[in-house]
C-alpha angles and dihedrals in degrees: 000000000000117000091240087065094050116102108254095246084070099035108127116239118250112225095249079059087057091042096054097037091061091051095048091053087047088070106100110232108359082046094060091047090059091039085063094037087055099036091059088039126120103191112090109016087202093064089042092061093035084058090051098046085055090055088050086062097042089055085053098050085051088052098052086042092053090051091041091063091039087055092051098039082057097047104043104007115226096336100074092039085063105045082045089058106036086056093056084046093056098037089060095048087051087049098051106019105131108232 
């Protein structure tokens, strides 16, 4: 069977998709609001579980995220936690801060 005549919930994902795909979920909040649209939808299979695979990196960044700070609370108490923290805050503000 040819993938033209296949119905579009099984139609496979070309790379630039995937490609796409990745960027879009990397928008910060418009890309979170398509990464749960896609991850509920049932009309292509392939971007659903593309959409739950993200989510399965974003859980491990958290939890990165979640040891980093634990590490740093044990080596330098609340100190560090906070400069670890006020850096990430700034260097959000600096990232998507409208000239």
């Amino acid at each position: 069977m040819k993938q033209s005549e296949l119905p579009s919930k099984f139609r496979p994902l070309s790379a630039w998709s995937y490609f796409g795909l990745s960027v879009l979920y990397a928008i910060p909040i418009l890309g979170l609001i398509f990464l749960l649209i896609h991850t509920f939808s049932d009309k292509n299979i392939n971007r659903r579980s593309f959409a739950r695979s993200f989510w399965c990196w974003v859980v491990l960044l958290i939890f990165f995220l979640l040891i980093s700070i634990g590490i740093a609370y044990a080596n330098g108490g609340t100190p560090a936690v906070q400069g670890l923290l006020d850096g990430i805050v700034e260097t959000a503000k600096e990232t998507y801060t409208i000239n």
